[in-house]
DSSP file (Angstrom, degrees, kcal/mol; ACC not computed):
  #  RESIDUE AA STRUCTURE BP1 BP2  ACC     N-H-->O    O-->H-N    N-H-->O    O-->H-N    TCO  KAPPA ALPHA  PHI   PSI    X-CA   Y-CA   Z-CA
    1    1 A X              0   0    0      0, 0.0     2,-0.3     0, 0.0     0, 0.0   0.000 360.0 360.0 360.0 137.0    0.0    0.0    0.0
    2    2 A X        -     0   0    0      3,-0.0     2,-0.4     2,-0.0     3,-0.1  -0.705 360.0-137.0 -87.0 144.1    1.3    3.6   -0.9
    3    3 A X        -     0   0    0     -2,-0.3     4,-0.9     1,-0.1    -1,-0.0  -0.780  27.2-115.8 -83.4 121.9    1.2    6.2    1.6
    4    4 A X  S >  S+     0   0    0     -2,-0.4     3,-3.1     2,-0.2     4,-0.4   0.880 119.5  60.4 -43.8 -63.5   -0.2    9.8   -0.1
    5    5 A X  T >  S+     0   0    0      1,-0.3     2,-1.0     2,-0.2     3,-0.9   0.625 102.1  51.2 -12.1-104.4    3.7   11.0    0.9
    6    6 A X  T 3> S+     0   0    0      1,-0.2     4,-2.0     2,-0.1    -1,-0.3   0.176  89.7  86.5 -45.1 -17.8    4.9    8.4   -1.4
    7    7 A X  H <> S+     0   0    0     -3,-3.1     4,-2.5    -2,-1.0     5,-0.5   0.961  84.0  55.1 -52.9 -61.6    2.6    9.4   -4.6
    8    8 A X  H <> S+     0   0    0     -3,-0.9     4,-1.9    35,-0.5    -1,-0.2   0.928 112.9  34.0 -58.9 -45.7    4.6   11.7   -6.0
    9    9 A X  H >> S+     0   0    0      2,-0.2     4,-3.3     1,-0.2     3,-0.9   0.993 113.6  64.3 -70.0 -37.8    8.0    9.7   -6.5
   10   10 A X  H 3X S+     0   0    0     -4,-2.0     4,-3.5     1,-0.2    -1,-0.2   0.843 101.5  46.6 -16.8 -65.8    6.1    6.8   -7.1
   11   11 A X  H 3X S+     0   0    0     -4,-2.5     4,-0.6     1,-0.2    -1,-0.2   0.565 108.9  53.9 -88.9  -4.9    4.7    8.3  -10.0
   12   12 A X  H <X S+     0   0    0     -4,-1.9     4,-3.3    -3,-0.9     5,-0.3   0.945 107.1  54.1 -62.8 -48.6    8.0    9.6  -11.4
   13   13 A X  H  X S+     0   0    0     -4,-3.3     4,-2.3     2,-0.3     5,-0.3   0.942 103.9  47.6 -80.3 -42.3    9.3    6.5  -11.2
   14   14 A X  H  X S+     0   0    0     -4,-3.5     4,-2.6    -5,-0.5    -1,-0.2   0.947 119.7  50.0 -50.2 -38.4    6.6    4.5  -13.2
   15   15 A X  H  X S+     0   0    0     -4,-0.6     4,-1.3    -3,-0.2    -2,-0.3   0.951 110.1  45.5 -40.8 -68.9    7.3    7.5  -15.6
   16   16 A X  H  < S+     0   0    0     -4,-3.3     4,-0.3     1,-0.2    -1,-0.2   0.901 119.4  37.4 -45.7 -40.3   10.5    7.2  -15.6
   17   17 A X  H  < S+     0   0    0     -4,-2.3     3,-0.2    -5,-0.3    -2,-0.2   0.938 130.2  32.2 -84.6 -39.0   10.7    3.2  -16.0
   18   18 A X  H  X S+     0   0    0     -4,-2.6     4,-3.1    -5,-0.3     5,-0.3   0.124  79.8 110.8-120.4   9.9    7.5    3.0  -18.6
   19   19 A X  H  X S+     0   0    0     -4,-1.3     4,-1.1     1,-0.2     5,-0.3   0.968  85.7  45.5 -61.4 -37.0    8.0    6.5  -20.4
   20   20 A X  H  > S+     0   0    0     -4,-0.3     4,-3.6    -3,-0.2    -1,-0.2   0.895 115.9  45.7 -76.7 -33.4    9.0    4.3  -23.7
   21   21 A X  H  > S+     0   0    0      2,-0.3     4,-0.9    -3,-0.3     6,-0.3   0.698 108.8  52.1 -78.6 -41.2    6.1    1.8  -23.4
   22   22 A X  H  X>S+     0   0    0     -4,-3.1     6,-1.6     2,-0.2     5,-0.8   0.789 113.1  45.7 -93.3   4.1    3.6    4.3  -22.8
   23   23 A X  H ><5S+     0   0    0     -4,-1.1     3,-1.5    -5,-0.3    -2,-0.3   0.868 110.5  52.3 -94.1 -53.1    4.7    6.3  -26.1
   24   24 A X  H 3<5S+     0   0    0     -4,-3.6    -2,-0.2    -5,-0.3    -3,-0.2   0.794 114.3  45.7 -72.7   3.9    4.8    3.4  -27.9
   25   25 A X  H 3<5S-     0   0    0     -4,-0.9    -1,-0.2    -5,-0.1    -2,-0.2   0.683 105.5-119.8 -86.9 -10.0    1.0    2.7  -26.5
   26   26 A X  T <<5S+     0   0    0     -3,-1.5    -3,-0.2    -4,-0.6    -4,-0.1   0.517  81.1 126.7  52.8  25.1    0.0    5.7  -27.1
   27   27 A X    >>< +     0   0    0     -5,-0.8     4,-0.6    -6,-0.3     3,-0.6   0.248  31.8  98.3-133.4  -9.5   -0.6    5.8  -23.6
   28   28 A X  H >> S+     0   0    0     -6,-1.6     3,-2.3     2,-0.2     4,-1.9   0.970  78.9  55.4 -51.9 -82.1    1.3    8.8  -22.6
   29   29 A X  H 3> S+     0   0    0      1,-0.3     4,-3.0     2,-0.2    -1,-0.2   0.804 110.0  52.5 -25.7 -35.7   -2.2   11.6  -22.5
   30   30 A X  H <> S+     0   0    0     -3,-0.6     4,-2.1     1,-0.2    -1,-0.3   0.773 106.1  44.6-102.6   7.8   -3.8    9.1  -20.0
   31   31 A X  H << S+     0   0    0     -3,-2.3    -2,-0.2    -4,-0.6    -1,-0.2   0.633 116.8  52.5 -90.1  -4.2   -0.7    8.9  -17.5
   32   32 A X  H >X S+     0   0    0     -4,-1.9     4,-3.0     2,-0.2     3,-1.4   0.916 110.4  47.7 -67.2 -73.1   -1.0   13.1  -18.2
   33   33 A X  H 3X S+     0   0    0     -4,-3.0     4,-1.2     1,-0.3     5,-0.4   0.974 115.0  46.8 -53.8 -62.0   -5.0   12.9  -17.2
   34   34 A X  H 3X S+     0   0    0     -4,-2.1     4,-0.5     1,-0.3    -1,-0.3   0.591 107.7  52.0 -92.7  17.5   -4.0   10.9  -14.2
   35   35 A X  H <> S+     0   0    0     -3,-1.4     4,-3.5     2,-0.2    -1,-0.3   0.775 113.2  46.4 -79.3 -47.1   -1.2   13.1  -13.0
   36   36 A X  H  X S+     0   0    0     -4,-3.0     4,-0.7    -3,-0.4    -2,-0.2   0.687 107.8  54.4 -72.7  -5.3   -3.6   16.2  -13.1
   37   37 A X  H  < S+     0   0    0     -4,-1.2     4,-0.3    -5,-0.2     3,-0.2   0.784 110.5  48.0 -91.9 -20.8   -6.4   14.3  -11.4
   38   38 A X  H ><>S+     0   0    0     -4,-0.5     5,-1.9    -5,-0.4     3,-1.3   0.992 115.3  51.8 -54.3 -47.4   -3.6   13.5   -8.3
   39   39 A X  H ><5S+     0   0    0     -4,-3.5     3,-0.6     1,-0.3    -1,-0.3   0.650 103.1  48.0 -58.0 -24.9   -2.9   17.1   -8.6
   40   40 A X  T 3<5S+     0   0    0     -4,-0.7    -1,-0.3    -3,-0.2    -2,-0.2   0.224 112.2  52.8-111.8  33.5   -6.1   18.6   -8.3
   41   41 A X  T < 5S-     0   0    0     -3,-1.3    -1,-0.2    -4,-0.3    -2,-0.2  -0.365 121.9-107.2 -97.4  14.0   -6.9   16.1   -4.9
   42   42 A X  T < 5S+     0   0    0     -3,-0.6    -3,-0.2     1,-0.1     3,-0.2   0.716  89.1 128.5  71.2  -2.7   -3.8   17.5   -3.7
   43   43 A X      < +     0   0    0     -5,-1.9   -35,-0.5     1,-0.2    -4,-0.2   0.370  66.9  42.3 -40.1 -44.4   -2.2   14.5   -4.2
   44   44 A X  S    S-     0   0    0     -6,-0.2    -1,-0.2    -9,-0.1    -5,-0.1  -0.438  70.6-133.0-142.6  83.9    0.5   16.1   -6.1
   45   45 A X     >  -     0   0    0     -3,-0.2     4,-1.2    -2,-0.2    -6,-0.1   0.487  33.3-116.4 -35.3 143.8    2.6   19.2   -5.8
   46   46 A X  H >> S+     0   0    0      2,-0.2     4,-0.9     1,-0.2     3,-0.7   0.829 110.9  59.8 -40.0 -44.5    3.0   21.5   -9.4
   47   47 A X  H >> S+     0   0    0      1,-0.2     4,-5.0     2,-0.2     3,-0.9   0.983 113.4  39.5 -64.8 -60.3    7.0   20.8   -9.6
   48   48 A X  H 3> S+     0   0    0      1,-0.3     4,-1.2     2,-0.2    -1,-0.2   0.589 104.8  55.5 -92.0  20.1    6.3   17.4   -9.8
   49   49 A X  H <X S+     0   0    0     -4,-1.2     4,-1.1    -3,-0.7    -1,-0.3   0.593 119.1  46.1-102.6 -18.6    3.2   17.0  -11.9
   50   50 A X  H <X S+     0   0    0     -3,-0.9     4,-3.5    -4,-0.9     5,-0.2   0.885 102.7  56.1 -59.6 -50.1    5.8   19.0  -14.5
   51   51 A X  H  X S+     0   0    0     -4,-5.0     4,-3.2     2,-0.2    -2,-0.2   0.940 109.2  49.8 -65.3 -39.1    8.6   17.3  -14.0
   52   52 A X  H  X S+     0   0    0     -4,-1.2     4,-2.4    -5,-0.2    -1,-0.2   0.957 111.2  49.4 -40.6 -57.3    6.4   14.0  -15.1
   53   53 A X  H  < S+     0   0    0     -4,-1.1     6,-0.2     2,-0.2    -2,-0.2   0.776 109.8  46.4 -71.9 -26.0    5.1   15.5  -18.0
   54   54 A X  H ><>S+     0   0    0     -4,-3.5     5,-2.9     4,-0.1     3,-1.7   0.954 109.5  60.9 -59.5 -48.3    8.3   16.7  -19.3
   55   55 A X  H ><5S+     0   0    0     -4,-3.2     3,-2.0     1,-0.3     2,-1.0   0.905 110.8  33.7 -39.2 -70.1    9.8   13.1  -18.5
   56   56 A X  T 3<5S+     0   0    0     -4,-2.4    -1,-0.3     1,-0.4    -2,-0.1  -0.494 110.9  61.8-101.6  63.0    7.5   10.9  -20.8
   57   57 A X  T < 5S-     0   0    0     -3,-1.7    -1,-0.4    -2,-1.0    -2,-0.2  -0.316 119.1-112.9-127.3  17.5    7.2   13.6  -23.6
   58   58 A X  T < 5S+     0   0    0     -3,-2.0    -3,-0.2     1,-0.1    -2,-0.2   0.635  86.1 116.3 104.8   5.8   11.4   13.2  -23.9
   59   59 A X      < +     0   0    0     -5,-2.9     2,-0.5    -4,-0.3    -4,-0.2   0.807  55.4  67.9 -86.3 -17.1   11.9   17.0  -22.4
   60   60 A X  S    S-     0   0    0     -6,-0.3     6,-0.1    -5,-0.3    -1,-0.1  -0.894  88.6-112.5-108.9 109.2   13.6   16.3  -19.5
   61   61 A X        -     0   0    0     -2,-0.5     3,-0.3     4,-0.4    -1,-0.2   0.169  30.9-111.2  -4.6 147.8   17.5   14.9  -19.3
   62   62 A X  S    S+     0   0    0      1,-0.2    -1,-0.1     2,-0.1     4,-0.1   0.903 117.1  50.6 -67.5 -47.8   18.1   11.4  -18.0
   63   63 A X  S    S-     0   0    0      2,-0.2    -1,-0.2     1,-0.1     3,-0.1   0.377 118.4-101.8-104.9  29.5   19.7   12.9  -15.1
   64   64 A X  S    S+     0   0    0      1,-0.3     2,-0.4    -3,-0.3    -1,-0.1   0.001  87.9 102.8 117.5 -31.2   17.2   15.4  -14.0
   65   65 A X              0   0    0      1,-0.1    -4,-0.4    -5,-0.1    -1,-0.3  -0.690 360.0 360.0-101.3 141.8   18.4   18.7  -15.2
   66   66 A X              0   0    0     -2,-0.4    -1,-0.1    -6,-0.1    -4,-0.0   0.495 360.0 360.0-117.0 360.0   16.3   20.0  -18.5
């Protein structure tokens, strides 16, 4: 079980690990929708509901700095 804390790296790191999978799924728009629904429960601060969506659209460096 995840702890609300833990949501946000969580979902970098499935981003991070599946960014290729969900572009080749086309799958990318609905891990987008469900980053903005974390975010608007509060779920997820602005920095990191960016930094996702730069990640699996290719915008962001491997090692963090864009």
């Amino acid at each position: 079980m995840i702890a609300d804390k833990q949501i946000p790296v969580a979902c970098l790191q499935f981003g991070q690990q599946k960014r290729e999978l969900l572009q080749e799924k086309g799958l990318v728009p609905n891990y987008m929708s469900h980053m903005v629904n974390l975010f608007d429960f509060g779920l997820l601060p602005p920095a990191v509901l960016k930094r996702g969506m730069r990640m699996v659209l290719g915008l962001e460096e491997e090692d963090g700095v864009s």
